[in-house]
C-alpha positions in Angstrom: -42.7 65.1 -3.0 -46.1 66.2 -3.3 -47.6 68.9 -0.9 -50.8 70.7 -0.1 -49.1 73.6 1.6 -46.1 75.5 0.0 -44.3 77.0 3.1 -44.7 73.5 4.8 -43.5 71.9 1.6 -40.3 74.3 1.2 -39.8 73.3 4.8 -40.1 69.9 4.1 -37.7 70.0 1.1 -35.0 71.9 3.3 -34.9 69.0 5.7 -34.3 66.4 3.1 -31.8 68.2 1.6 -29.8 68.8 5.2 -30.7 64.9 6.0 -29.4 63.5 2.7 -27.2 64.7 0.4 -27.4 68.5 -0.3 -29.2 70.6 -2.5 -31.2 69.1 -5.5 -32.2 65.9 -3.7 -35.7 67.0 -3.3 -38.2 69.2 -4.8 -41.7 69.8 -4.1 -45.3 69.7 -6.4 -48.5 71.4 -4.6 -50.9 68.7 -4.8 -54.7 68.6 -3.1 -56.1 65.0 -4.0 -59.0 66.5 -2.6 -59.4 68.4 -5.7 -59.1 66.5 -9.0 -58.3 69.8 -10.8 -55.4 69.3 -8.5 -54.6 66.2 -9.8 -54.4 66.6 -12.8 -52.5 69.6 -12.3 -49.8 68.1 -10.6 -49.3 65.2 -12.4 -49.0 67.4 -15.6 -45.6 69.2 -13.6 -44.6 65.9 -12.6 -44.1 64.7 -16.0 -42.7 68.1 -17.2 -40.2 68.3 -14.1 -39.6 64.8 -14.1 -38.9 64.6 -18.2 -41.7 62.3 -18.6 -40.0 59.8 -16.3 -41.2 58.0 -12.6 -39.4 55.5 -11.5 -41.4 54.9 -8.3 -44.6 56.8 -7.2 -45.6 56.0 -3.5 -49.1 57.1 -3.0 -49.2 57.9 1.0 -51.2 60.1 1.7 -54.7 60.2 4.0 -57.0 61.6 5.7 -59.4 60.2 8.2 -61.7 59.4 11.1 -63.0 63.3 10.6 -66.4 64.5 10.4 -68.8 63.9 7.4 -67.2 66.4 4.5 -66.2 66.4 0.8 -64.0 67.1 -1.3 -64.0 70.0 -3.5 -65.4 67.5 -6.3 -68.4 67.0 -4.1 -67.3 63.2 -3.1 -67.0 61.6 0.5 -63.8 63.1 2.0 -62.0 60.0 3.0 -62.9 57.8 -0.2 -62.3 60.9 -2.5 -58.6 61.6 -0.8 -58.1 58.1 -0.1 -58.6 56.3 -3.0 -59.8 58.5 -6.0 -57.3 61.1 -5.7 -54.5 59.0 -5.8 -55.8 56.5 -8.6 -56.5 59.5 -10.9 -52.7 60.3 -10.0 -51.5 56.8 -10.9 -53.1 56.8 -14.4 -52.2 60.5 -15.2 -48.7 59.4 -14.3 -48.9 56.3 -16.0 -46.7 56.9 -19.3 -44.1 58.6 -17.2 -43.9 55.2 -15.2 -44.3 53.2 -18.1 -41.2 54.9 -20.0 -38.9 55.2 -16.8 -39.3 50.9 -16.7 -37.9 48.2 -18.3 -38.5 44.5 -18.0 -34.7 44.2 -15.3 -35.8 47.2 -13.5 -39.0 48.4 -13.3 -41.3 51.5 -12.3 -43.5 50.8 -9.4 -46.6 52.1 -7.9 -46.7 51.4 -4.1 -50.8 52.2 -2.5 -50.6 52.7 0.7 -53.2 50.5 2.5 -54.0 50.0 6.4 -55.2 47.1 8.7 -58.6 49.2 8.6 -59.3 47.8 5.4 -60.4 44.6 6.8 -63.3 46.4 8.8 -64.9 48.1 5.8 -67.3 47.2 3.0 -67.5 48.6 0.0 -71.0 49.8 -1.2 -70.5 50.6 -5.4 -73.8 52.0 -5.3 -73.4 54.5 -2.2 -69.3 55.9 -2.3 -70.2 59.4 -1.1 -72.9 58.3 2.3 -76.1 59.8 0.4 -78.4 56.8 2.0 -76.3 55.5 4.7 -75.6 56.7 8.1 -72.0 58.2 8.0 -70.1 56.0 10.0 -66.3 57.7 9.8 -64.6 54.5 10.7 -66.2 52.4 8.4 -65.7 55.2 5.6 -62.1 55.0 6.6 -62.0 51.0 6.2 -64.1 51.3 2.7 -61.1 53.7 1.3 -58.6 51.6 2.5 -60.1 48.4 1.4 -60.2 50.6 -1.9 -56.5 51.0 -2.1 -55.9 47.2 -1.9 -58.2 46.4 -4.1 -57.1 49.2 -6.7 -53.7 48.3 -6.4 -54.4 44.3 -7.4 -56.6 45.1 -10.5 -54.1 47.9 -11.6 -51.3 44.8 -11.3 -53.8 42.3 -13.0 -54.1 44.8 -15.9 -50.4 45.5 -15.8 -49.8 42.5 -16.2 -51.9 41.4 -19.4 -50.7 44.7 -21.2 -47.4 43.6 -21.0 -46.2 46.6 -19.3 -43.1 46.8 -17.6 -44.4 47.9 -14.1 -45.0 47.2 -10.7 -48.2 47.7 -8.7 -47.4 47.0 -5.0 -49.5 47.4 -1.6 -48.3 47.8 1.9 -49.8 48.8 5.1 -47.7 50.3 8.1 -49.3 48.6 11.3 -50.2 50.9 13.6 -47.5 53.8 13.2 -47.5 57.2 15.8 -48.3 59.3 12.4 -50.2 62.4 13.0 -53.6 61.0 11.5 -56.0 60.9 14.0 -54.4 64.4 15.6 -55.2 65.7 12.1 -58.6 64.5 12.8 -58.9 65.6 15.9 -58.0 69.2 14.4 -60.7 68.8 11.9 -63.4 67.9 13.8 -63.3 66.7 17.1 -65.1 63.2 16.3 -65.6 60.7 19.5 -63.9 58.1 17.6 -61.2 59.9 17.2 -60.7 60.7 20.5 -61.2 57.5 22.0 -58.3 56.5 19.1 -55.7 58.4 19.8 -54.1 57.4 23.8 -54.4 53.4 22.9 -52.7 54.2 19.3 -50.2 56.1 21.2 -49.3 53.5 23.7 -49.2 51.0 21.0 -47.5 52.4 17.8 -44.4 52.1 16.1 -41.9 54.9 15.4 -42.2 56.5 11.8 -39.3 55.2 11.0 -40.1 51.3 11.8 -44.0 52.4 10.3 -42.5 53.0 6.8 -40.6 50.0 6.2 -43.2 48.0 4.6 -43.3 51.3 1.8 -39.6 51.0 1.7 -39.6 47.3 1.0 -42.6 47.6 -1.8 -40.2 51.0 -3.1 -36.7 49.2 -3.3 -36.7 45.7 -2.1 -37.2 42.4 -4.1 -40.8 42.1 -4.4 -43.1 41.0 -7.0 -46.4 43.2 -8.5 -49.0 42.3 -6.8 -47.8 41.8 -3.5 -49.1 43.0 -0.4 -46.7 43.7 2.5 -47.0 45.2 5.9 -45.3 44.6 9.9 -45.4 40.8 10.5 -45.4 40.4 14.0 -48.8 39.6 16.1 -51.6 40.9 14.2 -50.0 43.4 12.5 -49.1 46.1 14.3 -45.4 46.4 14.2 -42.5 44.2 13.5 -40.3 43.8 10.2 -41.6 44.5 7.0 -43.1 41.0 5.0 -46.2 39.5 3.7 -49.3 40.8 4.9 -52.9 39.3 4.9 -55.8 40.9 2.7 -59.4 40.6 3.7 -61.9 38.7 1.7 -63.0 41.2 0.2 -59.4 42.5 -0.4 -59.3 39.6 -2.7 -62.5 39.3 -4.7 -61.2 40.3 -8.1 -65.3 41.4 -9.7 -65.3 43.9 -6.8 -61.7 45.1 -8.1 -63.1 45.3 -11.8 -66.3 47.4 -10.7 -64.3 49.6 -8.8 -61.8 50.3 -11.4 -64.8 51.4 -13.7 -66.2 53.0 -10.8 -63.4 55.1 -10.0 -63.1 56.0 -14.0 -66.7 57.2 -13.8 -66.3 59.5 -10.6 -63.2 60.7 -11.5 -63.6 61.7 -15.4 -59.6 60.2 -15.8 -59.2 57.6 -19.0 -58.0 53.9 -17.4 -54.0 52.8 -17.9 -53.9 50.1 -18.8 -57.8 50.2 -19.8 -57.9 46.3 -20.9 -60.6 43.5 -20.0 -63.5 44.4 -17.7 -64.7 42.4 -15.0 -66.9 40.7 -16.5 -64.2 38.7 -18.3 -63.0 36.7 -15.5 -66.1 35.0 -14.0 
């Protein structure tokens, strides 16, 4: 597992060890994706520790509803961390997936999404709030619509490469997590605030919150897919078919993102076949 913190992380690793099966069942890799140095840095280690192989990589992690910031790359916090971060990750990590695979079982990349994609848009020509008024719920929806749209074109490319691995999206509901506490802690926003007693009273356990990951991880699923809770709206319930946005689906906005996220993040494409241009 991947951590920012190296006595939390060793912590970490100690209780996955007592909660599984012993000793050597978990290790840890520092990783800010707030910080493509970072990045690249740990997925380097991971193919060196791993001996070039992944068999699944779940990319979880998030920040959000904070105060305007940036990463240490100089992009929007929540879009950088959210969605650039973790794409640089997938393609450095690429070859180690792609050897790991093979057409009976294959790697997979899980994105983690959220219902909030389906309040944000996507502005190409504005990702880091230079001319816009920072709205941090609508920065939040923007990553996430990011991650499901990310996680489509990486299958669509998948796909005509031939390659022998999975690109799967899923979304928890709402989940008691510590994300908007962590916001709170960085900032303090309103929005937060006013968040945090409904998503209390609301939420699903962790441990219900993560089956939709589980299902895209292990479970019989195809790439492409996009799972999440499927009772009323959402929110909790067993882990199935979930519904994208519009604008979840619009495969040109995919494409320019893809290049996009190339652009802003200096990383090489994998697979780097047919632009968006291709498929009007």
């Amino acid at each position: 597992m991947t951590v920012r913190d190296a006595e939390r992380g060793a912590a970490a690793v100690e209780q996955v060890r007592a909660g599984i099966d012993g000793p050597g069942s978990a290790e840890s890799v520092l990783l800010d994706l707030a910080d493509l140095a970072s990045v690249r840095a740990a997925a380097a280690e991971i193919r060196d520790r791993s001996g070039d192989r992944v068999d699944v990589l779940v990319n979880n992690a998030a920040v959000s509803l904070g105060p305007h910031a940036r990463t240490r790359d100089g992009f929007e916090l929540q879009f950088g961390t959210n969605h650039l971060g973790p794409a640089a990750l997938t393609w450095l990590l690429m070859p180690a997936l792609r050897a790991a695979g093979n057409p009976d079982q294959p790697a997979r990349v899980v994105t983690t999404s959220s219902l909030a994609h389906r309040t944000g848009g996507l502005d190409l020509t504005d990702l880091n709030w230079e001319r816009r008024r920072y709205s941090p719920t609508r920065a939040y929806g923007a990553s996430k619509l990011a991650n499901v749209l990310f996680s489509a074109e990486l299958d669509r490319r998948l796909r005509l490469d031939g390659d022998p691995v999975l690109s799967i999206a899923a979304h928890p509901g709402l989940t008691a997590s510590d994300l908007l506490n962590n916001a709170l802690a960085r900032g303090n926003t309103w929005k937060a605030r006013v968040l945090v007693l409904p998503d209390r009273w609301v939420s699903q356990p962790v441990a219900a919150g993560i089956r939709p990951q589980l299902l895209a991880a292990t479970g019989p699923v195809r790439g492409g897919d996009y799972l999440g809770p499927t009772g009323p709206f959402e929110i909790r319930g067993p882990a199935g078919p979930a519904h994208r946005s519009a604008a979840a689906q619009d495969p040109v906005l995919a494409g320019e993102l893809w290049q996009a996220t190339a652009t802003a993040t200096g990383v090489t494409p994998d697979p780097g076949l047919r632009p968006a241009a291709s498929r009007r």
